[in-house]
Structure formats: C-alpha cells, structure tokens
C-alpha positions as a Python dict, from the first residue, in 0.01 Angstrom:
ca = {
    (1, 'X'): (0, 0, 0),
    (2, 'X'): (-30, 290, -267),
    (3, 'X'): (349, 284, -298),
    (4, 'X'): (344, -115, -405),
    (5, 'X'): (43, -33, -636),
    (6, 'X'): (225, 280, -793),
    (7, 'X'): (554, 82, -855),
    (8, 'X'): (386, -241, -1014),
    (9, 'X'): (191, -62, -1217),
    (10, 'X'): (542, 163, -1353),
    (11, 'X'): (685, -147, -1439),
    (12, 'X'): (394, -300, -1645),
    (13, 'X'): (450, 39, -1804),
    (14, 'X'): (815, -15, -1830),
    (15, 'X'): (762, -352, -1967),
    (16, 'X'): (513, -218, -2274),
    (17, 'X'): (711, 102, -2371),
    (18, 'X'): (1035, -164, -2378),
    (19, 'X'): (811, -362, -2594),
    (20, 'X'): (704, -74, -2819),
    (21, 'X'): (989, 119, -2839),
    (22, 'X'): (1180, -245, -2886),
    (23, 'X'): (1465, -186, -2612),
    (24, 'X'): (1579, -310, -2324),
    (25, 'X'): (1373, -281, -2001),
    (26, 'X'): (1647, -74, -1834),
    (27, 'X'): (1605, 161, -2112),
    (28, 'X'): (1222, 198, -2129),
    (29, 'X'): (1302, 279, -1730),
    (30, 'X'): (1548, 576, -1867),
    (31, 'X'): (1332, 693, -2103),
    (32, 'X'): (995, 686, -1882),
    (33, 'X'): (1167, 872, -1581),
    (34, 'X'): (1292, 1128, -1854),
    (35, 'X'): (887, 1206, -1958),
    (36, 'X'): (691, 1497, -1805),
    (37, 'X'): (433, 1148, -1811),
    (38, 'X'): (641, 983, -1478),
    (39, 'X'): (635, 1317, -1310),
    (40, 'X'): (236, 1323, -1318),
    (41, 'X'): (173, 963, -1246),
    (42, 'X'): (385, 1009, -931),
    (43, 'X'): (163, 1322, -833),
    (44, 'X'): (-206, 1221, -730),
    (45, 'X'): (-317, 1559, -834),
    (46, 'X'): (-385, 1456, -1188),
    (47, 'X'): (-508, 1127, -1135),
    (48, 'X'): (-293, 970, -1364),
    (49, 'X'): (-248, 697, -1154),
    (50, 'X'): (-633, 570, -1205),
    (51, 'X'): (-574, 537, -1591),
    (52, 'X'): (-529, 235, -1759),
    (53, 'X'): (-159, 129, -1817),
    (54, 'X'): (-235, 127, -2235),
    (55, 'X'): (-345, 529, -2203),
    (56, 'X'): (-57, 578, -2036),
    (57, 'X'): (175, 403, -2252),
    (58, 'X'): (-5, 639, -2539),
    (59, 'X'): (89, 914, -2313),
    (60, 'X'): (439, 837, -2327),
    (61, 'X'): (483, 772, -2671),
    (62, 'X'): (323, 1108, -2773),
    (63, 'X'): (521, 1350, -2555),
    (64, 'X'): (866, 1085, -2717),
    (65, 'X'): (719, 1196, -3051),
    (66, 'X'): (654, 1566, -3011),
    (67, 'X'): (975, 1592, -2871),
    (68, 'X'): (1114, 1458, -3197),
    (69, 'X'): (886, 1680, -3426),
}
C-alpha cells in the first residue's frame, strides 16, 4: 500500500513541476528522477514522503535553480 501511495503522490508532483516548469509530463518525470529531491522522497529516512506535494514541488525547483546559479 505505501508503494501505490508513494507513486500517486510522484505523479501529482510530476504533474505540477510539468505545469511550472511548462513541459511535457514525460519531461517533468526526467527532470524529477534527475533531483537529489526523488532520491529522498523514495528513502523514508527523511520523511519526505509526509510533506505536502507544494513543499516538495518548492524543493525541486530550488535544487533546478542552484544548479543553474
């Protein structure tokens, strides 16, 4: 059950970075599995996975823009 949870909330995540970003869903998915973000919401260690989807769509978009600085 954890699994299903953990995937549908990824792809309400997938589907607001494609928004924000304004590209196609199969790139958000690129872009979010190439973010140190994806590797801590998979790990229950840092309890990523209890934050709301909007923190972790800010999440995203500041480790895309440090990278860039």
């Amino acid at each position: 059950m954890r699994d299903q949870v953990l995937w549908r909330k990824i792809s309400r995540i997938i589907m607001l970075l494609a928004r924000q970003l304004e590209v196609s869903p199969q790139r958000a998915l690129e872009i979010f599995y190439e973010t140190r973000v994806s590797d801590r919401l998979h790990d229950p260690r840092y309890g990523l996975h209890l934050m709301s989807d909007a923190y972790i769509l800010e999440d995203i978009i500041r480790e895309l823009q440090n990278r860039e600085a």
